[in-house]
N, CA, C and O atoms as CSV, one atom per row, in Angstrom:
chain,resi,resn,atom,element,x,y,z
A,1,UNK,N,N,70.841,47.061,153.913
A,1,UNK,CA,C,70.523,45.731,153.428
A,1,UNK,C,C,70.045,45.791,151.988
A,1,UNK,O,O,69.590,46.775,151.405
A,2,UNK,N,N,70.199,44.759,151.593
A,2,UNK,CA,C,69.836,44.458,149.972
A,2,UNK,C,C,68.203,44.214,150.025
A,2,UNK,O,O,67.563,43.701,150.942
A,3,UNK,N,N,67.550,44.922,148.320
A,3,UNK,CA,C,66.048,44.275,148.086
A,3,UNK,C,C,66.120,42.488,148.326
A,3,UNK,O,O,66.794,41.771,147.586
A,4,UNK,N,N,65.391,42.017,149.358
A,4,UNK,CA,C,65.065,40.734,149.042
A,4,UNK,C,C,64.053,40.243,148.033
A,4,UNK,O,O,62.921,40.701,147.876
A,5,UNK,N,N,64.740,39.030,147.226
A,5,UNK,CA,C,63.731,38.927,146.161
A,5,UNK,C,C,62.228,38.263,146.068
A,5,UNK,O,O,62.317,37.197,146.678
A,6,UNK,N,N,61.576,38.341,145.828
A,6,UNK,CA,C,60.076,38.018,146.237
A,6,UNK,C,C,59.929,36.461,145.561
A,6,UNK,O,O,59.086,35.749,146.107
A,7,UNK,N,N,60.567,35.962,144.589
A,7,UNK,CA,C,60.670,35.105,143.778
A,7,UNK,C,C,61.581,33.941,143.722
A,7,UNK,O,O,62.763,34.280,143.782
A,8,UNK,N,N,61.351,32.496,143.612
A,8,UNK,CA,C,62.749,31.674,143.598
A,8,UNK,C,C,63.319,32.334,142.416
A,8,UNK,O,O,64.518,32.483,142.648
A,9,UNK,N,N,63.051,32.751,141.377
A,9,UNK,CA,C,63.794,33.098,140.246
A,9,UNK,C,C,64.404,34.159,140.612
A,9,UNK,O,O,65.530,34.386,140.170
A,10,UNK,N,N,63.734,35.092,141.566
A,10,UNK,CA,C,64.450,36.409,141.805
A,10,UNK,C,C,65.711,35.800,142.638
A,10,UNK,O,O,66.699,36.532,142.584
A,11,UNK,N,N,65.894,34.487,143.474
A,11,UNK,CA,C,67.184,34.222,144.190
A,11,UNK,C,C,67.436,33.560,143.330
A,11,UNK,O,O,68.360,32.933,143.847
A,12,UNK,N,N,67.340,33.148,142.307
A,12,UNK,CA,C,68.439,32.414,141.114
A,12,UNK,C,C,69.353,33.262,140.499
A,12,UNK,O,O,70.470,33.000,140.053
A,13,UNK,N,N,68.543,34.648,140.541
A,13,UNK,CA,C,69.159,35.342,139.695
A,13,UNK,C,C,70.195,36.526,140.558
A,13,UNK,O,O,71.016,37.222,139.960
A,14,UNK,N,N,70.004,36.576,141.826
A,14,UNK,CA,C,70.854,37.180,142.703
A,14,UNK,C,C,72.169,36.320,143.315
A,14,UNK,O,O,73.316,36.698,143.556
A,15,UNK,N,N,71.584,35.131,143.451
A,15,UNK,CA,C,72.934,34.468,143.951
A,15,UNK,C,C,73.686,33.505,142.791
A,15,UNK,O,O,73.273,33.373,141.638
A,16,UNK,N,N,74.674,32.974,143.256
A,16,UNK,CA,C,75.487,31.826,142.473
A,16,UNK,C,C,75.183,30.979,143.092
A,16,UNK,O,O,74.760,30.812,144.236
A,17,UNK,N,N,75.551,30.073,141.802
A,17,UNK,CA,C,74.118,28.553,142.357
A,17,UNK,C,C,74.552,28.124,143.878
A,17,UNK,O,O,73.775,28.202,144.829
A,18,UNK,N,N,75.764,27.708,143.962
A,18,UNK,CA,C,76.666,27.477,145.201
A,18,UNK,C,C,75.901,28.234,146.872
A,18,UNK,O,O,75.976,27.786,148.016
A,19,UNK,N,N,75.298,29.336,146.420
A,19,UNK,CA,C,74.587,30.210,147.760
A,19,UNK,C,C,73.549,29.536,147.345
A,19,UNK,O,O,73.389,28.491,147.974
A,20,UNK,N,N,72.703,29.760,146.437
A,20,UNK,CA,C,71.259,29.021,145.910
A,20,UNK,C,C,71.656,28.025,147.252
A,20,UNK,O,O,71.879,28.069,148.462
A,21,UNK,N,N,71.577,27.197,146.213
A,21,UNK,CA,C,72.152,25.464,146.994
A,21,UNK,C,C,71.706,25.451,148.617
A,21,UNK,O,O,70.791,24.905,149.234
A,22,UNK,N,N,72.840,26.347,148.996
A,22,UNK,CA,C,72.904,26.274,150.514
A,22,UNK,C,C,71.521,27.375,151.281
A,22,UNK,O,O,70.912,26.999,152.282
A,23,UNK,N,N,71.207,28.812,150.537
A,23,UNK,CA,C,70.412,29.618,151.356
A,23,UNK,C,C,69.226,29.034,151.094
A,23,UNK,O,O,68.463,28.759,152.020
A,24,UNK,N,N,68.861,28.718,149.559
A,24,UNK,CA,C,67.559,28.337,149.508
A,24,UNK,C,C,66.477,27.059,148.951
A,24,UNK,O,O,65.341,26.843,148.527
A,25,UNK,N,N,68.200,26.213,149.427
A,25,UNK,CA,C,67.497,24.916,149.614
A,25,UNK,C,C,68.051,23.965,150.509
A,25,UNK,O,O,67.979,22.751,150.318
A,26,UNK,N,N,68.743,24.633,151.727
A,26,UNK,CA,C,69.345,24.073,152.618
A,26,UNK,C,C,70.541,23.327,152.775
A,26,UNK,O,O,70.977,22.816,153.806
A,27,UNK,N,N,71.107,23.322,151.422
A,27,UNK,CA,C,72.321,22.172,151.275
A,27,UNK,C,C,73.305,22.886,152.234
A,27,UNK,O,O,73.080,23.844,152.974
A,28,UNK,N,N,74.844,21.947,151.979
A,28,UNK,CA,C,75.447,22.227,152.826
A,28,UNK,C,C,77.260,21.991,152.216
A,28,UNK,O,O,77.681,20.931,151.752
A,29,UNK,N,N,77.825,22.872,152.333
A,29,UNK,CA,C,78.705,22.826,151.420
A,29,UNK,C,C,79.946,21.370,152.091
A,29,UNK,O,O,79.803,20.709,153.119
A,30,UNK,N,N,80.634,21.314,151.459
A,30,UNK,CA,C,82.072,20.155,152.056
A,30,UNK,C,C,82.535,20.919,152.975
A,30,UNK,O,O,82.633,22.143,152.883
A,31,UNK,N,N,82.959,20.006,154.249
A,31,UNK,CA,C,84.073,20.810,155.263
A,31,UNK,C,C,85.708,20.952,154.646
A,31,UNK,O,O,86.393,20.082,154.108
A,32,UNK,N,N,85.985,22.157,154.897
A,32,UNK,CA,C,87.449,22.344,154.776
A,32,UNK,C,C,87.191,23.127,153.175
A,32,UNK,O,O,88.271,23.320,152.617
A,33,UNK,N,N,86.191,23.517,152.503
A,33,UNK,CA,C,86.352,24.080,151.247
A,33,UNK,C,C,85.500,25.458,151.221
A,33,UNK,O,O,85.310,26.015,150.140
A,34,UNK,N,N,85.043,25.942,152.300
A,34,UNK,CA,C,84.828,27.251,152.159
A,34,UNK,C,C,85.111,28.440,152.533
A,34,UNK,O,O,85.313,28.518,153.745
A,35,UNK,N,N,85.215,29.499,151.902
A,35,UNK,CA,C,86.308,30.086,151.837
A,35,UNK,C,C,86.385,30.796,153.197
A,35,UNK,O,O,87.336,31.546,153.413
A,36,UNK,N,N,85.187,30.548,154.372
A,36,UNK,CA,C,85.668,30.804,155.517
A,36,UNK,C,C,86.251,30.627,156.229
A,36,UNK,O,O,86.991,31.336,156.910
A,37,UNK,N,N,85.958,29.325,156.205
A,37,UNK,CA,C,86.128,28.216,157.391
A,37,UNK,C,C,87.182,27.966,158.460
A,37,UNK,O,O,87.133,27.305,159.497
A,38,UNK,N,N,88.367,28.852,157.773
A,38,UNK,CA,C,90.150,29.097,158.227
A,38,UNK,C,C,89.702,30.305,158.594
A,38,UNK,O,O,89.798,30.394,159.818
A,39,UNK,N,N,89.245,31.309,158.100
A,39,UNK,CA,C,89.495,32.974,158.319
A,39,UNK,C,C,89.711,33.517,159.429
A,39,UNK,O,O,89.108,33.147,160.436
A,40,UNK,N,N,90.825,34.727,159.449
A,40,UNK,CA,C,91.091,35.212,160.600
A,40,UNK,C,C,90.661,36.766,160.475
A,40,UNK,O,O,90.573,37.389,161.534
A,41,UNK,N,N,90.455,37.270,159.568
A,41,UNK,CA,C,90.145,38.638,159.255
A,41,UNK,C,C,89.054,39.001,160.483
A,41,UNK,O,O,88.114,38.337,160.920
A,42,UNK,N,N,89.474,40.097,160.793
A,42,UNK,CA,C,88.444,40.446,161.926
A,42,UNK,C,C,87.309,41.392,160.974
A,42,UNK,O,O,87.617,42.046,159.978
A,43,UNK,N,N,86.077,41.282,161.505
A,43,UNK,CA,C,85.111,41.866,161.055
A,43,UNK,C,C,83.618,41.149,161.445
A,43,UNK,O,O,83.276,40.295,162.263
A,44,UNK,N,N,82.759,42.139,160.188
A,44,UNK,CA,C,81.180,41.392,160.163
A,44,UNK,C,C,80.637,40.021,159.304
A,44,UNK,O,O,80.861,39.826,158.109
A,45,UNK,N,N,80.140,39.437,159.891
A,45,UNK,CA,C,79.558,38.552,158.695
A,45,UNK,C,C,78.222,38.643,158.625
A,45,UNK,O,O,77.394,38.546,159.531
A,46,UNK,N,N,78.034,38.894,157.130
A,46,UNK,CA,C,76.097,39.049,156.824
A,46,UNK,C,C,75.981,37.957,156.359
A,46,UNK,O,O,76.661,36.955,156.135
A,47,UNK,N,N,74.578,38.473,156.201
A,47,UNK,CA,C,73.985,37.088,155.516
A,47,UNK,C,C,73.962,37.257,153.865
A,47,UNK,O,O,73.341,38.172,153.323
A,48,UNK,N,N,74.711,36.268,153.142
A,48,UNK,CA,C,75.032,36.359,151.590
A,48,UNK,C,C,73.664,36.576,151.004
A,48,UNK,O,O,73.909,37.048,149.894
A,49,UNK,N,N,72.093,36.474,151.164
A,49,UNK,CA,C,71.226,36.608,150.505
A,49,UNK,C,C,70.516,38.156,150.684
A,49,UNK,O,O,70.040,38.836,149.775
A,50,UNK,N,N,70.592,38.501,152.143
A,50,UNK,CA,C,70.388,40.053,152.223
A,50,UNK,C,C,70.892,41.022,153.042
A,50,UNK,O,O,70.373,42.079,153.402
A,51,UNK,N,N,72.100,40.490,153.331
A,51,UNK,CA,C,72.949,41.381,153.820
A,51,UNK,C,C,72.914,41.481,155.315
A,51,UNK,O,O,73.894,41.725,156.018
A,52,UNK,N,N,71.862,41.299,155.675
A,52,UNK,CA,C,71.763,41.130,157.485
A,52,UNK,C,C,73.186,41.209,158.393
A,52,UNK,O,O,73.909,40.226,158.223
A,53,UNK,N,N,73.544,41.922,159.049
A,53,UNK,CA,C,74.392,41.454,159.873
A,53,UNK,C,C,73.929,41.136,161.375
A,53,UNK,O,O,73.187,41.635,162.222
A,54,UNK,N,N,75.243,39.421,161.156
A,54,UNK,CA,C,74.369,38.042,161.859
A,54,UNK,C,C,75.538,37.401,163.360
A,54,UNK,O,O,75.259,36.828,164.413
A,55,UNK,N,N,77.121,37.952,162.635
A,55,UNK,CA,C,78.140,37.173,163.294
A,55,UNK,C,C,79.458,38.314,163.162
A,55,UNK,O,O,79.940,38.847,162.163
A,56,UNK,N,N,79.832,38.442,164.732
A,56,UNK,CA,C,81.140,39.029,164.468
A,56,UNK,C,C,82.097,37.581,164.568
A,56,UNK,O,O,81.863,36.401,164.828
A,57,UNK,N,N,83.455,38.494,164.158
A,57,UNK,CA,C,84.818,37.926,164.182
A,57,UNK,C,C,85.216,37.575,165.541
A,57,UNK,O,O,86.212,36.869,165.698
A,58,UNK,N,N,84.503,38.020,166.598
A,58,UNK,CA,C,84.996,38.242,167.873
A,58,UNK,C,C,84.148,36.596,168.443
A,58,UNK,O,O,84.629,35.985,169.397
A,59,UNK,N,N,83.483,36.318,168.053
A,59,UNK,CA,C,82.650,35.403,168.363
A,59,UNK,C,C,83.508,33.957,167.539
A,59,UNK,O,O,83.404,32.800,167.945
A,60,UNK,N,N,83.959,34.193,166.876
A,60,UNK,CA,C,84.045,33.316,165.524
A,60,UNK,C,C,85.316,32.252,166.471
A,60,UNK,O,O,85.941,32.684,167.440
A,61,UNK,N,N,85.492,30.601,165.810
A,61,UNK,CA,C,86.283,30.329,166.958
A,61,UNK,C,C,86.693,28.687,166.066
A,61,UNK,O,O,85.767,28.088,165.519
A,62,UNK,N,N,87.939,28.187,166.025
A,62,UNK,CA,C,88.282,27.113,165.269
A,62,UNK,C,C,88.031,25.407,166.042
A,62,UNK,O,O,88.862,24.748,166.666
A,63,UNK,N,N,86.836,25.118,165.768
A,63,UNK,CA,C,86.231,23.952,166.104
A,63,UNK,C,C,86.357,22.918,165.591
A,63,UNK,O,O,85.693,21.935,165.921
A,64,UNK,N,N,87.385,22.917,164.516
A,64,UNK,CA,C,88.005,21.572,163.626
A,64,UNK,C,C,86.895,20.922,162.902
A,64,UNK,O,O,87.131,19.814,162.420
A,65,UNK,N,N,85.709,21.440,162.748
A,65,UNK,CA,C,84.867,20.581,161.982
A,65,UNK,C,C,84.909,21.141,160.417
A,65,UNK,O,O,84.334,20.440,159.586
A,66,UNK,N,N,85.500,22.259,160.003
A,66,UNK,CA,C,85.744,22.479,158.764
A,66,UNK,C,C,84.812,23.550,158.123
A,66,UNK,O,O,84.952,23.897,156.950
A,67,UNK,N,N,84.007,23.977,158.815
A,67,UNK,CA,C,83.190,25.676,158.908
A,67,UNK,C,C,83.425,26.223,159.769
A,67,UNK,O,O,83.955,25.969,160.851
A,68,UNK,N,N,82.818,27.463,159.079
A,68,UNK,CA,C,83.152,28.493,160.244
A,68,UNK,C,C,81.933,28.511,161.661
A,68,UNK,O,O,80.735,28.310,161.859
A,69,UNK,N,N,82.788,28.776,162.172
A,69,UNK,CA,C,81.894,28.498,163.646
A,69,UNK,C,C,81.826,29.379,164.303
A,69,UNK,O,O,82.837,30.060,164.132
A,70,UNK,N,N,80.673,30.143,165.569
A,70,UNK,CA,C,80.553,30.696,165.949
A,70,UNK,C,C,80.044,30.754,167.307
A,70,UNK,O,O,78.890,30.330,167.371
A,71,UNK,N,N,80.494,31.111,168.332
A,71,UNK,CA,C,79.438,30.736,169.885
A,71,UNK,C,C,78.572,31.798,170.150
A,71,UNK,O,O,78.219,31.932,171.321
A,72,UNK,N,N,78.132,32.622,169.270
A,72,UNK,CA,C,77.622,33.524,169.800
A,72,UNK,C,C,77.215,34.609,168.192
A,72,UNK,O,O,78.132,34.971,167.455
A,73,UNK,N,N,76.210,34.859,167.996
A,73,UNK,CA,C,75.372,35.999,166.818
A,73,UNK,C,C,75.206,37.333,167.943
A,73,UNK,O,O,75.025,37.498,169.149
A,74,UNK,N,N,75.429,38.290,166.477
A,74,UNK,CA,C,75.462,39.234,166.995
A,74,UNK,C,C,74.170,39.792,167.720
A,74,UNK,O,O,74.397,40.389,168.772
A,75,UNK,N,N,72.976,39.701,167.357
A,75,UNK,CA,C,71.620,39.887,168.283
A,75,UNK,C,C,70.678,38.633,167.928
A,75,UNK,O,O,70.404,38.482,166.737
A,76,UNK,N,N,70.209,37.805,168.778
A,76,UNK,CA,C,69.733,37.050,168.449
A,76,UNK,C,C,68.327,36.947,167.772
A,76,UNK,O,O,68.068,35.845,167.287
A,77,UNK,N,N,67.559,37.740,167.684
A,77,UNK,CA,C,66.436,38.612,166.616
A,77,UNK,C,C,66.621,38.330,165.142
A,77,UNK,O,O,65.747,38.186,164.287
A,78,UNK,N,N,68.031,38.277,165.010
A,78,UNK,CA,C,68.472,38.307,163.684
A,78,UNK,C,C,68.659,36.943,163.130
A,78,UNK,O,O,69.023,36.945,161.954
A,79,UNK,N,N,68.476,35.594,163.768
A,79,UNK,CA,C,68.429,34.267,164.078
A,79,UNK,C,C,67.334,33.379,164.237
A,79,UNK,O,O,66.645,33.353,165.257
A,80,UNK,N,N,67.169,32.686,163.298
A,80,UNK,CA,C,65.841,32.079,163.617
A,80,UNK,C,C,66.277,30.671,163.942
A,80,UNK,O,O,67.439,30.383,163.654
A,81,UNK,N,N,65.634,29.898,164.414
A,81,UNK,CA,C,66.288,28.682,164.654
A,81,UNK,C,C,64.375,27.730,164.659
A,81,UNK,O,O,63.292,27.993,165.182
A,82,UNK,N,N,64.808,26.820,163.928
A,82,UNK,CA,C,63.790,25.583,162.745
A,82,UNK,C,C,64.248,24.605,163.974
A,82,UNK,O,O,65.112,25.069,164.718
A,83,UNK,N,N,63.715,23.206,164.274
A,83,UNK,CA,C,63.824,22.275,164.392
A,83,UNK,C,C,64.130,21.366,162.724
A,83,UNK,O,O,63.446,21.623,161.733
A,84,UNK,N,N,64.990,20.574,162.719
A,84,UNK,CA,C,65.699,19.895,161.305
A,84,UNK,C,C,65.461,18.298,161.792
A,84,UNK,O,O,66.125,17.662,162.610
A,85,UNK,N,N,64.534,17.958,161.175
A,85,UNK,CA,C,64.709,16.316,161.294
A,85,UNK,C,C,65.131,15.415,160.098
A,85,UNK,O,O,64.827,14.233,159.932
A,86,UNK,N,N,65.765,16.078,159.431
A,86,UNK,CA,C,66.462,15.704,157.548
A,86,UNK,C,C,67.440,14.566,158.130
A,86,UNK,O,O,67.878,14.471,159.277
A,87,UNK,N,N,67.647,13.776,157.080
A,87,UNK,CA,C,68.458,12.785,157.578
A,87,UNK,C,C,68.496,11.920,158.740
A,87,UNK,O,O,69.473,11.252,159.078
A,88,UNK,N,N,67.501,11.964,159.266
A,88,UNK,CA,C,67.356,11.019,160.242
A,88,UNK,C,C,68.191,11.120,161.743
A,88,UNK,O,O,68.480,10.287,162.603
A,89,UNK,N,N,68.447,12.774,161.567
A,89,UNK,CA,C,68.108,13.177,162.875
A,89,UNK,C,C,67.370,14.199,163.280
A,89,UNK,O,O,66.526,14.725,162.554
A,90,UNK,N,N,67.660,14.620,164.644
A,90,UNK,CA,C,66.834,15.997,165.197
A,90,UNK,C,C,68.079,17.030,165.218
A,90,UNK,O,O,68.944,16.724,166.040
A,91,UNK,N,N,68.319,18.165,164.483
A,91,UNK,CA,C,69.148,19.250,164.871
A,91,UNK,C,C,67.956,20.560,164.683
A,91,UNK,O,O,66.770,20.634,164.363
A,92,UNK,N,N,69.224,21.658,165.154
A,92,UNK,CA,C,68.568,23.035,165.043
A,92,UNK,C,C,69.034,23.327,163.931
A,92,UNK,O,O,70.232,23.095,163.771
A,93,UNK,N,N,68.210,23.965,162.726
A,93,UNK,CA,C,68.509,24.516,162.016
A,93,UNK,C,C,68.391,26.288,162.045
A,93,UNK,O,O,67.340,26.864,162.325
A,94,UNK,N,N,69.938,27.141,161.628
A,94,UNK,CA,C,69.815,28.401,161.911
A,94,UNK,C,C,69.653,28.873,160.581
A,94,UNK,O,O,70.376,28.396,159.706
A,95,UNK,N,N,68.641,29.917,160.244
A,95,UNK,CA,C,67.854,30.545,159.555
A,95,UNK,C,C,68.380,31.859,159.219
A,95,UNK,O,O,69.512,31.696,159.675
A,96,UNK,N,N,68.385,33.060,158.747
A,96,UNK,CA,C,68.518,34.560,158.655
A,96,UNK,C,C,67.096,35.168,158.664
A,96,UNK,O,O,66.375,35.642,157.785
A,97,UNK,N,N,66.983,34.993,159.861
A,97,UNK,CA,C,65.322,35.784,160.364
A,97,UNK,C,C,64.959,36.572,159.228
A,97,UNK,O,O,63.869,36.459,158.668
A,98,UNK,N,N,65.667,37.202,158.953
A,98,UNK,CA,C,64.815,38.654,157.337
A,98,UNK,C,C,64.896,37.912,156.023
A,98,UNK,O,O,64.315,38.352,155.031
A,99,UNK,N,N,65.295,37.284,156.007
A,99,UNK,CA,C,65.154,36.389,154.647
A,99,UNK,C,C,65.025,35.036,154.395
A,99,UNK,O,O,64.859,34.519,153.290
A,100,UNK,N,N,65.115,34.451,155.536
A,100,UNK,CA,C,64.533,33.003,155.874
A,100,UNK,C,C,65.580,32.117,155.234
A,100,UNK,O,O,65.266,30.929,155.160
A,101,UNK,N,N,66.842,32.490,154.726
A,101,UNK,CA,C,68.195,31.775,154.149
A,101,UNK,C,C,69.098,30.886,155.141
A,101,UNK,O,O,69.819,31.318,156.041
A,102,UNK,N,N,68.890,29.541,154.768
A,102,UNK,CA,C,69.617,28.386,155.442
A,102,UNK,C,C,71.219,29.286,155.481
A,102,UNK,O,O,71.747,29.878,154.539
A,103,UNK,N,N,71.655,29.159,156.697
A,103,UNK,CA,C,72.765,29.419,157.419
A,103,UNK,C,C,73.625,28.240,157.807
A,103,UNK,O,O,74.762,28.473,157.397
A,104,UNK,N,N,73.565,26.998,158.463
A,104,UNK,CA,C,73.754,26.040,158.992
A,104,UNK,C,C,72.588,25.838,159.756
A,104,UNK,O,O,71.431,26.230,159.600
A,105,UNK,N,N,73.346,24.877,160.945
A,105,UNK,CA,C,72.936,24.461,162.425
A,105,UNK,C,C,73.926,24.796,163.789
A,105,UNK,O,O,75.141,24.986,163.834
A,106,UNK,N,N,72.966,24.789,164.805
A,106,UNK,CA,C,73.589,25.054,165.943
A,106,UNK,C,C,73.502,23.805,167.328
A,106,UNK,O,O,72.502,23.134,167.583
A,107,UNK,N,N,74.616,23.758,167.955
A,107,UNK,CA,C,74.844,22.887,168.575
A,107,UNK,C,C,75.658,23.032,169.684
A,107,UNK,O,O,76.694,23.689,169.781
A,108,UNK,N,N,74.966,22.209,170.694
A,108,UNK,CA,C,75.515,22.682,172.454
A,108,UNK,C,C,76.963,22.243,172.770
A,108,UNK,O,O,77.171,21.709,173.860
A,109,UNK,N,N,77.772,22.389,172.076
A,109,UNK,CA,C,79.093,21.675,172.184
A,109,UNK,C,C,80.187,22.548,171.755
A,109,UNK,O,O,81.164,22.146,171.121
A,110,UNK,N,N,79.980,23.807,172.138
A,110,UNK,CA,C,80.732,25.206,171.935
A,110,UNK,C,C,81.568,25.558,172.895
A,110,UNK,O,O,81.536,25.015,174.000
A,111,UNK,N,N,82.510,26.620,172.546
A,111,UNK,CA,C,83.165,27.209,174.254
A,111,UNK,C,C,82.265,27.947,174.724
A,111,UNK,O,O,81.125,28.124,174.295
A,112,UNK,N,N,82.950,28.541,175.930
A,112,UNK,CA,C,82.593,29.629,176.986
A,112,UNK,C,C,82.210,30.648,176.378
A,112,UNK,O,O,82.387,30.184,175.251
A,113,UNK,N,N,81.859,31.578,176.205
A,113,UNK,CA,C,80.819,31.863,177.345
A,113,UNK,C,C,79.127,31.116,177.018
A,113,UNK,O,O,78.154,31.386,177.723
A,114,UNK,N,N,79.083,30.299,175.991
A,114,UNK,CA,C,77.990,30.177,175.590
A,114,UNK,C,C,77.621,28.782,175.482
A,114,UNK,O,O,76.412,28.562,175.423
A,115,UNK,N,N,78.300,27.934,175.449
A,115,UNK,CA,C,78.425,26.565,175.429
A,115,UNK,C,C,77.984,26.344,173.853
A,115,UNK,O,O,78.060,25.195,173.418
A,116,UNK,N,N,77.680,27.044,173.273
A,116,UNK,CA,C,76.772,26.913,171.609
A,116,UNK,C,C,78.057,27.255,170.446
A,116,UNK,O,O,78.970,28.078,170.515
A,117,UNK,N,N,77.688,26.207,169.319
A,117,UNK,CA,C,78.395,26.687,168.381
A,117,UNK,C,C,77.311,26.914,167.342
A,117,UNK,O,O,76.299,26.235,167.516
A,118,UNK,N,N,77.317,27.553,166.526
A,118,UNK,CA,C,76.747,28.585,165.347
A,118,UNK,C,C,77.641,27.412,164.183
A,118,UNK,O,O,78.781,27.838,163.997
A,119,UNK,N,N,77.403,26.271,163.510
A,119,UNK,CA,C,78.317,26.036,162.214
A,119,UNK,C,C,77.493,26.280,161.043
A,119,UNK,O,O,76.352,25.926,160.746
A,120,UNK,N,N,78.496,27.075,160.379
A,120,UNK,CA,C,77.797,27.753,159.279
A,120,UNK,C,C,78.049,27.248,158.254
A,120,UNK,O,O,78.572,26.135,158.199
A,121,UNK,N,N,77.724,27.981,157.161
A,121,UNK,CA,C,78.433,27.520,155.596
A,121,UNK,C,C,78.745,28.846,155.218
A,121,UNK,O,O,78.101,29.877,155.409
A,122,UNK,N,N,79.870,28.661,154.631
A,122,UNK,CA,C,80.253,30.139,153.812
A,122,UNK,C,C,79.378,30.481,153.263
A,122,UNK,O,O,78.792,31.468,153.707
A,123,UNK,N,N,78.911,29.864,152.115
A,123,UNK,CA,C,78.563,30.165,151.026
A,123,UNK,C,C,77.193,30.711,151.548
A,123,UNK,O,O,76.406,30.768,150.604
A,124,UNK,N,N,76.654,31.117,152.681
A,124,UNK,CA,C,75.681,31.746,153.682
A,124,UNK,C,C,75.857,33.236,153.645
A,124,UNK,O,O,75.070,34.175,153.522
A,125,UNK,N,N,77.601,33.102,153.842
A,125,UNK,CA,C,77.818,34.647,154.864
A,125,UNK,C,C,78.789,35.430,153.260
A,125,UNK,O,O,79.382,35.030,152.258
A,126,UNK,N,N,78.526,36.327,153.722
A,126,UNK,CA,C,79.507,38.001,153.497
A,126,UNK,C,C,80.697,38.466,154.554
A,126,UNK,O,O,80.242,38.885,155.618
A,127,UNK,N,N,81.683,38.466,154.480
A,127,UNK,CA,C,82.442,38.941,155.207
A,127,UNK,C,C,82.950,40.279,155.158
A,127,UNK,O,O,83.968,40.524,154.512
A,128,UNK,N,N,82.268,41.252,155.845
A,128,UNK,CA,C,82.694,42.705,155.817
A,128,UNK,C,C,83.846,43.119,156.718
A,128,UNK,O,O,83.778,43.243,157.941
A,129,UNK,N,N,84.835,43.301,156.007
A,129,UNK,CA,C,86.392,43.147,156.819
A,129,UNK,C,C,85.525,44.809,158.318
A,129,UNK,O,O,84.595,45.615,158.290
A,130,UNK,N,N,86.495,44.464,159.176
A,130,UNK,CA,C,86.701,45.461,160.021
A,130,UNK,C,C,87.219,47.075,159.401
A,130,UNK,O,O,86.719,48.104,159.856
A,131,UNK,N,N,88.076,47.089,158.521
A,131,UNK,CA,C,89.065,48.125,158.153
A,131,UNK,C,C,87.831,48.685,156.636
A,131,UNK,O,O,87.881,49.846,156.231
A,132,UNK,N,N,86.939,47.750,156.068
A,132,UNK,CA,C,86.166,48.124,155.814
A,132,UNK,C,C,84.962,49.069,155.984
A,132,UNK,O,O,84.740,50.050,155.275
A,133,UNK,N,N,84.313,48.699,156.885
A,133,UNK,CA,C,83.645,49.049,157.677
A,133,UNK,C,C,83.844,50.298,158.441
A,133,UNK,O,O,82.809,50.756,158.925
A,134,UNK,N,N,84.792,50.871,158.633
A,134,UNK,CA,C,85.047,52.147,159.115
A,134,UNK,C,C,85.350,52.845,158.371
A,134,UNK,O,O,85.228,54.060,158.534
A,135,UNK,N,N,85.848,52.304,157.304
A,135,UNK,CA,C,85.875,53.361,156.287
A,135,UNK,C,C,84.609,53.981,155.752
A,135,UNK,O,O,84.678,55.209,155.714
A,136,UNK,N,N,83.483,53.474,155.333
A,136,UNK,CA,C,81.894,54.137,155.586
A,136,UNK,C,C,82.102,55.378,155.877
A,136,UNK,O,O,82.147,56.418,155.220
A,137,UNK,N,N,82.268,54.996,157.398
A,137,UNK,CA,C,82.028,56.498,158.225
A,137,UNK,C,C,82.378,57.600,157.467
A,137,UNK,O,O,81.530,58.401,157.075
A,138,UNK,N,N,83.905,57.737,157.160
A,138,UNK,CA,C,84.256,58.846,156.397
A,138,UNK,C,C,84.925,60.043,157.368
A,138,UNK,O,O,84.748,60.076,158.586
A,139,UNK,N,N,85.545,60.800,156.789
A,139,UNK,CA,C,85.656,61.849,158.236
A,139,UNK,C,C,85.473,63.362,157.651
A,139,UNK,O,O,85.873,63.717,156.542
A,140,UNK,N,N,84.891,64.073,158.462
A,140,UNK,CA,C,84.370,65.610,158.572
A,140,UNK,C,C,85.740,66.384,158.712
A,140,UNK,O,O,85.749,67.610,158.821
């Protein structure tokens, strides 16, 4: 994982305003314009402010609302979930437990196995391809 920064200036100066916006002041990007929201690449998704990994590909699932969606995080530890009464309603707002970075909201209107969807905002996550990711390892 990445140093988290101790400072709003220290996340001004780590992210692009676009993550700003969304991790650390809750906004929320347009449906249908981030660069997840379609993706089929199998892999990890962290969290864009410190890297956390929060969401596989395996979970990930096309809910027509125009983010990426998810029924299921990879350990839920890694998830914080706010009560959101902004706008004049009540939702859950989902958090990145280690860095406290607006993710989206979550909502009981998901598939199987979980009935929950995870809707995120890109501009939240990191997508660490699969074919990535094994490459790390390296071989002996």
């Amino acid at each position: 994982m990445t140093q988290i920064p101790e400072t709003e200036s220290g996340w001004r100066d780590k992210l692009t305003p676009e993550q700003y916006e969304v991790l650390r002041q809750a906004g929320t990007e347009r449906p249908f314009t981030g660069k997840y929201w379609d993706a089929k690449t199998e892999g990890t998704y962290r969290c864009a402010g410190c890297g956390e990994e929060l969401f596989s590909s395996d979970t990930k699932f096309e809910s027509g609302t125009g983010w990426p969606s998810f029924y299921g995080a990879l350990a839920p530890e890694r998830i914080a979930e706010v009560k959101d009464r902004s706008h004049g309603m009540v939702r859950t707002e989902v958090q990145c437990a280690n860095c406290g970075g607006h993710l989206g909201h979550l909502f009981d209107d998901g598939p199987n196995p979980t009935g929950l969807r995870y809707c995120l905002n890109s501009a939240a996550l990191d997508l660490e391809p699969a074919d990535e990711a094994g490459a790390d390892q390296g071989s002996t």
